[in-house]
C-alpha positions, 0 to 999 in steps of 0.5 A, a space after each residue: 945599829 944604825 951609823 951616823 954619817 958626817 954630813 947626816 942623820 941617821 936614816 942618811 938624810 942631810 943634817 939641816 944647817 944654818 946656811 939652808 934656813 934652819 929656824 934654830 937660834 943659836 944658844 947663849 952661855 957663859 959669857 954672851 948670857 951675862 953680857 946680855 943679862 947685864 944689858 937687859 938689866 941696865 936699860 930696865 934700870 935706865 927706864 926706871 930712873 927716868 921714870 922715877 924722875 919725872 914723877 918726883 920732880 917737883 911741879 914747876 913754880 909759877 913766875 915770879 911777878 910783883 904784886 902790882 895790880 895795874 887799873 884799866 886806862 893805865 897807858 903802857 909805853 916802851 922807852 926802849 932798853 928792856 924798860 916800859 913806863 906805866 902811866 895814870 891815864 887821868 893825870 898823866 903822872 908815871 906810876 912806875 917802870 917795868 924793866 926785865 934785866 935782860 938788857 935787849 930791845 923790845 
């Protein structure tokens, strides 16, 4: 029977130690396996949700405009305070106004 040494293995060679560039990664149990099991499974979930979010998100409505259809030759005139004044180009008569609520200068 051989005898172990505390510093070695059995043929009196040195054990190999983390310090001399031993590749062996060390063991999880218990506690440090849950915690990562819960971590890998809460970024897969993260992943997930988003990812199901996108796609479901319904696509983007167009802008809201007004029906009207304005004629070539129609002059458009900024008088300032978000409002521009569309004008007949024939006789010269406002056909109407555009102003977009935000209160700012063009």
């Amino acid at each position: 029977m051989s005898q172990h040494d505390s510093r070695g293995t059995a043929d009196g060679r040195a054990a190999a130690s983390p310090a001399q560039g031993s590749k062996v990664a060390p063991r999880l149990t218990g506690v440090s396996l849950l915690r990562r099991s819960s971590t890998v499974l809460m970024a897969v979930l993260v992943v997930l949700a988003t990812v199901g979010f996108v796609v479901t998100a319904s696509p983007a409505k167009p802008a809201g405009a007004t029906t009207t259809v304005f004629q070539s030759g129609q002059v458009f005139a900024s008088v300032g305070f978000s409002t521009v004044n569309v004008y007949d180009s024939q006789s010269g008569s406002l056909v109407t106004s555009l102003t977009d609520s935000t209160g700012e200068p063009y």
